[in-house]
N, C-alpha and C positions, 0 to 999 in steps of 0.2 A: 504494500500500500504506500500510495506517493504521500510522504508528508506537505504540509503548507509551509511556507518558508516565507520571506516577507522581509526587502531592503531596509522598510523604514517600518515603525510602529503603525500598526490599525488604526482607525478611526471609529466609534459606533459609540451608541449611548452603556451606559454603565452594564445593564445588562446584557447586551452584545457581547458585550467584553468577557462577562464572569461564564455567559456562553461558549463562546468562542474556549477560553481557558480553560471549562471542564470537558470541552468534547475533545482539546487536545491534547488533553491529561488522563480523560480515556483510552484516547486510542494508545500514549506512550506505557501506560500500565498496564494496559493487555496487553504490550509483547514485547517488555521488557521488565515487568514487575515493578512493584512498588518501590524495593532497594535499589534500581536498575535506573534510578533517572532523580532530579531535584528538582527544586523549583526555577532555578535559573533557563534548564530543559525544557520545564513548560513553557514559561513564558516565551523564553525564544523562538520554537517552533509555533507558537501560537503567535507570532508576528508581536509581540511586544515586548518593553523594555523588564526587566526583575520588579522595578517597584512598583508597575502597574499589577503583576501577579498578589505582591502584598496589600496592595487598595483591596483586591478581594479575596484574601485567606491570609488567615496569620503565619499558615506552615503548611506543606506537603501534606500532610496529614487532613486537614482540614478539606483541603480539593480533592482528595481521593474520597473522603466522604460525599461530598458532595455528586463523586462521580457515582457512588453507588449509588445514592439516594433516585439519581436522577435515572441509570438501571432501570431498579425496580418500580418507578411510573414510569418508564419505554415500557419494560413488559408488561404489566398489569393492563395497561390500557389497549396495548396490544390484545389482551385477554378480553377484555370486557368488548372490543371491537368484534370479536370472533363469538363471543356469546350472544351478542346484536346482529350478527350475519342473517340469521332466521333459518341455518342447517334443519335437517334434524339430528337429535342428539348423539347419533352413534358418530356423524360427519364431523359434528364441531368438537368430540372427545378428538377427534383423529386429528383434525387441526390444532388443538390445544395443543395436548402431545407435541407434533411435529414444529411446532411454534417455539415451547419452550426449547426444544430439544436444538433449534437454529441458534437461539439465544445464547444457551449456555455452549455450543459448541465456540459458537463467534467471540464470546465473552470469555473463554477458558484462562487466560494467565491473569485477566483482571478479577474473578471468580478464585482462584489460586492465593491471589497475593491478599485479598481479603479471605479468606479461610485461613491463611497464617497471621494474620493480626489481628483474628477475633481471640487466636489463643494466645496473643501478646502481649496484647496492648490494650489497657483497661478500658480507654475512653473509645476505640473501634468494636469493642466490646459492647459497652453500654449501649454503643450508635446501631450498632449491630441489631440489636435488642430490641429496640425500639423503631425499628425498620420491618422485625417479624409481628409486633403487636401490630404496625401500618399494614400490613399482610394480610393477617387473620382479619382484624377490620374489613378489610378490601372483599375479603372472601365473603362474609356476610351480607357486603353490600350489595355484592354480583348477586347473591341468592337471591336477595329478597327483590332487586331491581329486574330480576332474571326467571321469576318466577318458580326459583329451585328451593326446592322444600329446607326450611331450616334444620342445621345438625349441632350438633357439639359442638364449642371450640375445643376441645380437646382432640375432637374426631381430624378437624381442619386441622389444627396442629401436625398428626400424626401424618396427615394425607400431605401437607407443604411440607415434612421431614422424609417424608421417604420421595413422594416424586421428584423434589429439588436434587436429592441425593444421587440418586438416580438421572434425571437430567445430566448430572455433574460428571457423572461417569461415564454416559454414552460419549460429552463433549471435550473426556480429557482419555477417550481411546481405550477406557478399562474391558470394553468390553469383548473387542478384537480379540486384547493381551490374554482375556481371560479363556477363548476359545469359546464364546458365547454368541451365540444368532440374534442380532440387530433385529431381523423383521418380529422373531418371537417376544422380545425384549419391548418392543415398541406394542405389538399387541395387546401385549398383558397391562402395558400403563394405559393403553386405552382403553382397556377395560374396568382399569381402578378409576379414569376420568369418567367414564361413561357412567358408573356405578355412583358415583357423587352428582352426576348431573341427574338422574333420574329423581 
């Protein structure tokens, strides 16, 4: 993937800017990891100077939050578009599925580098935390905006800890490694999706 590069500093309103800075803070942490770049990295490829990266984040750490945050509403709302589709239900488990499963493949080292700083780093931890309670939220919303019969949050919980897991692993190759059939692997989560949608 061609980076952006840029002679002189961008122009845009403040938010352009912290745009701009986390989508190119995304892209450099998915495929160099979190340890693998600074904030000087961001900014530069993101076409501006270091001090404009600290107008909007105190520290690296801070933007890569941000990059997650902003993640998990791409995918959510990607989800709830596919729940709006008007499939029926066994088509839109198949879409979900194959949805997250692009997601987390595409996302794989920035998905990596946050699973090693949830077991780090207290305050990715907390953020962490409170991006699953946004989650589970989000899942209750779908139901009930979606006409899907309400369940447990407990139940949600278990179904976003194993299909995310799961996602994680088709998109970081465990499952080749492991001598395991992809189409059977995909079937059977569309069958745990199709089961929560009904």
């Amino acid at each position: 993937m061609e980076r952006l590069k840029a002679d002189r500093p961008r122009r845009g309103t403040p938010a352009q800017t912290r745009a701009r800075l986390v989508a190119t803070a995304a892209d450099i942490f998915n495929h160099v990891g979190y340890h693998g770049t600074d904030s000087n990295r961001i900014a530069k490829e993101a076409g501006y100077a270091t001090g404009t990266f600290y107008k909007h984040f105190k520290d690296k750490r801070e933007a890569f939050l941000a990059v997650y945050e902003t993640w998990v509403t791409s995918e959510w709302a990607a989800i709830d578009s596919e729940l709006s589709a008007g499939n029926k239900a066994k088509e839109t488990a198949r879409r979900l599925v194959e949805l997250s499963i692009d997601f987390h493949r595409k996302w794989r080292g920035l998905r990596a580098s946050l699973m090693e700083l949830v077991f780090t780093d207290k305050e990715v931890r907390r953020f962490y935390r409170s991006q699953r309670r946004r989650q589970l939220d989000v899942i209750a919303q779908l139901r009930l905006r979606h006409g899907i019969p309400a369940g447990r949050r407990e139940d949600d919980a278990i179904h976003l800890f194993t299909t995310e897991r799961t996602y994680d692993a088709i998109g970081q190759g465990e499952l080749q490694a492991l001598g395991l059939d992809h189409n059977t692997v995909v079937d059977a989560m569309v069958e745990k999706v199709f089961a929560l949608l009904s």
